[in-house]
C-alpha positions as a Markdown table, in Angstrom:
| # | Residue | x | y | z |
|---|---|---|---|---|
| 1 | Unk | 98.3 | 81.1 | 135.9 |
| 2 | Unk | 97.7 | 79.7 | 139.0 |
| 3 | Unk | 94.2 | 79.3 | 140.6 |
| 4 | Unk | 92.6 | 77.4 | 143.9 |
| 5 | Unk | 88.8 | 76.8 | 143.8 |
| 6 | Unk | 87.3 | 75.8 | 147.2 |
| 7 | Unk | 90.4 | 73.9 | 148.7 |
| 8 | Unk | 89.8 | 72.3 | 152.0 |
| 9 | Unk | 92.3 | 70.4 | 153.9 |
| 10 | Unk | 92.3 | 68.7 | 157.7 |
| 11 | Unk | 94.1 | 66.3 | 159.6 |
| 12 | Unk | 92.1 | 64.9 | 161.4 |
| 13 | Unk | 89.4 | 66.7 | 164.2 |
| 14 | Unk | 91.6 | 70.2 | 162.7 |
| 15 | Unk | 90.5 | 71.8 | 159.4 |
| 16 | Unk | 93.9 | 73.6 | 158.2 |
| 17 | Unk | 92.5 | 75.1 | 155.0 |
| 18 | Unk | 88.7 | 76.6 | 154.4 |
| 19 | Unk | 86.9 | 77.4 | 150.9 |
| 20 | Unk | 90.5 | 78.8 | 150.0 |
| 21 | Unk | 90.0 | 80.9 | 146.8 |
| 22 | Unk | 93.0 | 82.0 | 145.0 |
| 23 | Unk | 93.7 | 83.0 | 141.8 |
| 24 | Unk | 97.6 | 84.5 | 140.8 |
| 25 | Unk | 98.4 | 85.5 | 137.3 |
| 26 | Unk | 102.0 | 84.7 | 135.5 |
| 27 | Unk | 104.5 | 87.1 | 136.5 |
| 28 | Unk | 103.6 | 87.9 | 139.8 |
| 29 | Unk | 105.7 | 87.6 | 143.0 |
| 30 | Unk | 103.0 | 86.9 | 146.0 |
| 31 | Unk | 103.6 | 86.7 | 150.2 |
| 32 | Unk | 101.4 | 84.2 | 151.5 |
| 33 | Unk | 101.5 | 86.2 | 155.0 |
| 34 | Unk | 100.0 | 84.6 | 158.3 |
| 35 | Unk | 101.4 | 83.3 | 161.3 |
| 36 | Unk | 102.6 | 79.9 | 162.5 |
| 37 | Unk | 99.7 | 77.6 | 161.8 |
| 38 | Unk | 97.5 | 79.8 | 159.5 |
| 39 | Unk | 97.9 | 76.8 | 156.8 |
| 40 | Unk | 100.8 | 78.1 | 154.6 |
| 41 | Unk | 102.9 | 75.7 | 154.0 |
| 42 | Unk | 99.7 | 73.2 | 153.6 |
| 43 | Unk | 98.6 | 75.5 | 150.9 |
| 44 | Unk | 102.0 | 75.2 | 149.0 |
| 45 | Unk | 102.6 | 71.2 | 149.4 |
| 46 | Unk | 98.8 | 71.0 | 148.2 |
| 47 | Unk | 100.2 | 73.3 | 145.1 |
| 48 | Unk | 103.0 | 71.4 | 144.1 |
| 49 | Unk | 101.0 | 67.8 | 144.5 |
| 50 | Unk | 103.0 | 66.3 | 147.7 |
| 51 | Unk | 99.4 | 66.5 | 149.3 |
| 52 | Unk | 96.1 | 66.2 | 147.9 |
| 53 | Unk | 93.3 | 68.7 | 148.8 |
| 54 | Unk | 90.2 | 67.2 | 150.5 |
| 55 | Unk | 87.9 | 69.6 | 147.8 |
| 56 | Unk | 88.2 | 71.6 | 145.7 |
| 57 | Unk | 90.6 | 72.0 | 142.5 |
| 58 | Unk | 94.1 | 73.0 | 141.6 |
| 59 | Unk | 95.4 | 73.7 | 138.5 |
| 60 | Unk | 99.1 | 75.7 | 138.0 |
| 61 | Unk | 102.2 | 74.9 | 135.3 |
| 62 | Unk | 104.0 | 72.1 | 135.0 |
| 63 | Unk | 107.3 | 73.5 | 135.9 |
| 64 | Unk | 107.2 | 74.2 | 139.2 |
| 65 | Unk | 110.0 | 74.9 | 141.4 |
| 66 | Unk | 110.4 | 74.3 | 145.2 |
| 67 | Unk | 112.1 | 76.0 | 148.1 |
| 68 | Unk | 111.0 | 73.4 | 151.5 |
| 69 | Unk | 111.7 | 75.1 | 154.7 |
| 70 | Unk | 113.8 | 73.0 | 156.3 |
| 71 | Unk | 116.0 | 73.2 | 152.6 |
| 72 | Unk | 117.0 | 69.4 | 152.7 |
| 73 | Unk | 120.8 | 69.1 | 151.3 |
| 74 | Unk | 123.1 | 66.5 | 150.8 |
| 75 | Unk | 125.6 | 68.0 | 153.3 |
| 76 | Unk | 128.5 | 65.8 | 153.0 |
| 77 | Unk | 128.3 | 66.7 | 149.0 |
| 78 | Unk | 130.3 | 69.8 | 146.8 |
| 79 | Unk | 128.0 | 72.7 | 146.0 |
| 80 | Unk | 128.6 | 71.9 | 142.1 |
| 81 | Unk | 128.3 | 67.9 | 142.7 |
| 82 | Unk | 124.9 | 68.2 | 144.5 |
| 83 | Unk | 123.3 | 70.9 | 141.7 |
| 84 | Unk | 124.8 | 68.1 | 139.0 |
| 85 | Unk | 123.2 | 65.6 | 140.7 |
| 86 | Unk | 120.2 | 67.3 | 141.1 |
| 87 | Unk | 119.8 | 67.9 | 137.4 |
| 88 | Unk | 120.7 | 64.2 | 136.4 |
| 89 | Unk | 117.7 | 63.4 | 138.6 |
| 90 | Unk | 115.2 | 65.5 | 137.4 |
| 91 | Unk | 115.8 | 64.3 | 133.8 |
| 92 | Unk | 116.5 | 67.4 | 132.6 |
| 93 | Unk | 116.0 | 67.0 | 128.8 |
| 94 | Unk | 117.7 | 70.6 | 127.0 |
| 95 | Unk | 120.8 | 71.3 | 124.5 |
| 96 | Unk | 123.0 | 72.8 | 127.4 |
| 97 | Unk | 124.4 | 70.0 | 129.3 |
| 98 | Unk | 124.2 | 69.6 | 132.7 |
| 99 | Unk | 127.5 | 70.7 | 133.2 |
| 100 | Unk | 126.4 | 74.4 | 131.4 |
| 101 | Unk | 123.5 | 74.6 | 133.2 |
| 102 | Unk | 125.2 | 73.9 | 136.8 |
| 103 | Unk | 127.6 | 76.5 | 136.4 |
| 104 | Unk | 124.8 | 79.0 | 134.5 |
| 105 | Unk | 122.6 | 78.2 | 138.2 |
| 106 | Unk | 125.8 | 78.9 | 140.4 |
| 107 | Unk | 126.8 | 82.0 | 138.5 |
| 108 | Unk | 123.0 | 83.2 | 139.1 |
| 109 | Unk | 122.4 | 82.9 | 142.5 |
| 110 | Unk | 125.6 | 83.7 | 143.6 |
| 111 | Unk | 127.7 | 80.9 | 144.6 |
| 112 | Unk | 131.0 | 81.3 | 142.4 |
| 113 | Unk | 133.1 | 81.5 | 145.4 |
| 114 | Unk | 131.6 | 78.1 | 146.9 |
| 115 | Unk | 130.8 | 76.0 | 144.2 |
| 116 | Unk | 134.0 | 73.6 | 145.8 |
| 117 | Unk | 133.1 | 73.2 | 149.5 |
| 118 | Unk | 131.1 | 71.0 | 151.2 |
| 119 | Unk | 127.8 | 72.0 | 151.5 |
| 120 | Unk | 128.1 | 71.1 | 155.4 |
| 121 | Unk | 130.7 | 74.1 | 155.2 |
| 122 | Unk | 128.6 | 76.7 | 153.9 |
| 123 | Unk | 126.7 | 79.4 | 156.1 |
| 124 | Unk | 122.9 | 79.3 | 156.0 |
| 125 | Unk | 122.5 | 82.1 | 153.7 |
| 126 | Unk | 124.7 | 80.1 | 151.0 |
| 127 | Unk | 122.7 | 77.2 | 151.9 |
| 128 | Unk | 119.9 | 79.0 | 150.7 |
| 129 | Unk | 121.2 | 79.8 | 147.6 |
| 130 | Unk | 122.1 | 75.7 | 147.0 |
| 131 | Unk | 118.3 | 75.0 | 147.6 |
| 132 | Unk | 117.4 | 78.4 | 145.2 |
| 133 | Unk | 119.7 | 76.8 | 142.6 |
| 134 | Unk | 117.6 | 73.3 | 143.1 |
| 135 | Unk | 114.3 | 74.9 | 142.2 |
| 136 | Unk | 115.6 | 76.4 | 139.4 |
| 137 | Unk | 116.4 | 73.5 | 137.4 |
| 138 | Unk | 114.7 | 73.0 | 134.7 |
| 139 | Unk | 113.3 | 76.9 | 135.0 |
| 140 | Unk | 110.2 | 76.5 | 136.1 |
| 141 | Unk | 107.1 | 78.9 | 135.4 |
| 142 | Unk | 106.3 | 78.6 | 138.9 |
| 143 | Unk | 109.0 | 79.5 | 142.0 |
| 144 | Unk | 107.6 | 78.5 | 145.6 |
| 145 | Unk | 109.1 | 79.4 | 148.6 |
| 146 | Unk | 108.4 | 78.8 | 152.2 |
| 147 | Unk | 110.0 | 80.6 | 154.7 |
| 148 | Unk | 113.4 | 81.4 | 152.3 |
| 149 | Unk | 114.8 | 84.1 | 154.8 |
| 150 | Unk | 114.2 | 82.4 | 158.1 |
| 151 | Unk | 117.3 | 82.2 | 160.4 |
| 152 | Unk | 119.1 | 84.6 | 157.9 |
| 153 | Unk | 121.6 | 87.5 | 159.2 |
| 154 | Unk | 120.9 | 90.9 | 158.1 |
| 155 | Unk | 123.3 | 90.9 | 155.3 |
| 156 | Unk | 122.1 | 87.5 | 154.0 |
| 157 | Unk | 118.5 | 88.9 | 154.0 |
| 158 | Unk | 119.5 | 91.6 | 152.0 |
| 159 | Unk | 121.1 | 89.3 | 149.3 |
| 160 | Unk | 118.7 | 86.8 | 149.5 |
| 161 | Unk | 115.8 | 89.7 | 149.2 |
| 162 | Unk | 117.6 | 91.1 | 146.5 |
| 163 | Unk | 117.8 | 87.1 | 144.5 |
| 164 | Unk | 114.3 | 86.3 | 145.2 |
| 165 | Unk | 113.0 | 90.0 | 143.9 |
| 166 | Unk | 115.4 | 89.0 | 139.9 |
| 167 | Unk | 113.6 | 85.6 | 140.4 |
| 168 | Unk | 110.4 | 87.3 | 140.1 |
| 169 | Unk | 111.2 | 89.3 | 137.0 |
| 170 | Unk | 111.2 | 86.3 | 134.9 |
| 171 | Unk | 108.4 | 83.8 | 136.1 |
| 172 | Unk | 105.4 | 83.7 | 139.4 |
| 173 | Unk | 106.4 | 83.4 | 142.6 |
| 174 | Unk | 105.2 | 82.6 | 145.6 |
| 175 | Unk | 106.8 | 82.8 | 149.2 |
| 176 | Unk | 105.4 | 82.1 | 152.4 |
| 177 | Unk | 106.5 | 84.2 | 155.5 |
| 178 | Unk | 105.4 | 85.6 | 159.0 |
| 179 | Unk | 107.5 | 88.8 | 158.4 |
| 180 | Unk | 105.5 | 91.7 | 157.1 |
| 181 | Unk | 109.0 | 93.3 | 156.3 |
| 182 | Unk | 109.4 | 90.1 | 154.0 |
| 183 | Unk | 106.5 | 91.4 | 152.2 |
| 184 | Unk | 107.1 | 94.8 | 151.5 |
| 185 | Unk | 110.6 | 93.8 | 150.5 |
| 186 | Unk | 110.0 | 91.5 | 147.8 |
| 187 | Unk | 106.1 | 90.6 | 147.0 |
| 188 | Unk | 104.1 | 92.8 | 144.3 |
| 189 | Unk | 100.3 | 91.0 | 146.3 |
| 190 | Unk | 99.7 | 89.7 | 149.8 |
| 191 | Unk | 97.6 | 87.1 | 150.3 |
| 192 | Unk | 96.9 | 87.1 | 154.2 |
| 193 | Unk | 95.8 | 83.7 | 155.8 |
| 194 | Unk | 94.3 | 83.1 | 159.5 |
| 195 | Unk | 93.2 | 79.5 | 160.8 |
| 196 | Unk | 93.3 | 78.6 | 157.1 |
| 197 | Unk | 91.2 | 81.0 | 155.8 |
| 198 | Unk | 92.3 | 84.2 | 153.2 |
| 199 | Unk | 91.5 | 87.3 | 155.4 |
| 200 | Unk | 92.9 | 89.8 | 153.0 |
| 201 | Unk | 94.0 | 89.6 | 149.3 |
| 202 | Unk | 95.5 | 93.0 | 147.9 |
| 203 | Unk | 98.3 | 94.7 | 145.3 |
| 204 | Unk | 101.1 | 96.0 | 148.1 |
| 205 | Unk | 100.7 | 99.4 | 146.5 |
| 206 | Unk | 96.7 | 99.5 | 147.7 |
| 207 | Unk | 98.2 | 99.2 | 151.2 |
| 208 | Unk | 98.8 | 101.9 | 153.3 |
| 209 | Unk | 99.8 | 100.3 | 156.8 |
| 210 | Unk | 100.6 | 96.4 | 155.9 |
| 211 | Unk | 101.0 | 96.1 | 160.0 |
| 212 | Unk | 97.6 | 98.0 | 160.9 |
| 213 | Unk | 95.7 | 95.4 | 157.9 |
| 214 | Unk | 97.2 | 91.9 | 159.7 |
| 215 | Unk | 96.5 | 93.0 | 163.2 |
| 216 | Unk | 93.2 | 93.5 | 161.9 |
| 217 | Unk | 92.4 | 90.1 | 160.2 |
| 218 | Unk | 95.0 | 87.7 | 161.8 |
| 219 | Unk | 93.5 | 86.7 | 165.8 |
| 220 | Unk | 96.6 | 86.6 | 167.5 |
């Protein structure tokens, strides 16, 4: 379970997030769906503790797993190095070794075929499957995602949908995104945020025109 009770957050003179309210139950994939500067990636650094709220309270698991949107990578490391030595950092205390659990990540999000180059040598949409692999060590209860297709070629977005959708089977998620196609894709809930504020909270299949509800509660 993950809930938000009365979060507020400014920097500076500009209040970013407003009396947010949010309350997602284990097992759910949910868009976070707004445009650029409606607050969302504030809301997810807030959730995984890199910032603290101003008010309010957060509580969510303690395995949480985290996609940034710039996906920072070692670049001049192997695909199978950097994952190793991702692991080795994050302690990860289990029977399989981190050798095991490396090639169990690659094998999962696709990356068999790359797990020897440089990760300077890989095309963004592998890239994105190093930084998937990342968040999933240690399998957290809780997947966050900010902006995980952006910049990604048709085919790529298809894959990466396609990864992100399995993800969701198994623990919550929650992605980030100004791409209502994004939402429909992959996301059982949208949560839609304006100037930091939730404008909309609903189950997709309650929706009838997802395009119709955000001109209607975003101001663009």
């Amino acid at each position: 379970m993950v809930s938000l009770q009365h979060i507020n957050k400014s920097f500076g003179r500009q209040q970013v997030l407003c009396d947010v309210n949010l309350e997602i139950p284990a097992g759910q994939v949910v868009g976070l769906l707004g445009p650029n500067g409606a607050g969302k990636s504030t809301l997810m650094k807030i959730l995984i503790g890199l910032w603290g709220a101003e008010s309010g309270s957060v509580k969510a698991p303690q395995h949480i797993g985290y996609l940034p949107e710039n996906n920072p990578l070692y670049e001049e490391m192997y695909v199978a190095e950097y994952l190793s030595f991702m692991a080795g950092l994050t302690n990860y205390k289990s029977k399989i070794k981190n050798a095991e659990l490396v090639d169990e990540l690659i094998e999962r999000v696709g990356l068999t075929p790359e797990r020897h180059k440089h990760i300077r040598e890989l095309s963004k949409g592998y890239r994105q499957r190093v930084g998937l692999a990342q968040a999933l060590i240690g399998n957290p209860e809780l997947l966050i995602l900010d902006e995980p297709t952006t910049g990604l070629d048709p085919n790529q977005l298809v894959e990466i949908r396609s990864l992100i959708r399995e993800l969701g089977k198994e623990r919550t998620v929650i992605l980030s995104t100004h791409i209502m196609q994004e939402v429909r894709e992959m996301c059982d809930r949208v949560v839609i945020l304006d100037h930091g504020t939730i404008k909309a909270d609903l189950l997709i299949n309650e929706i009838e025109n997802l395009e119709a509800l955000f001109r209607e509660k975003t101001q663009l």
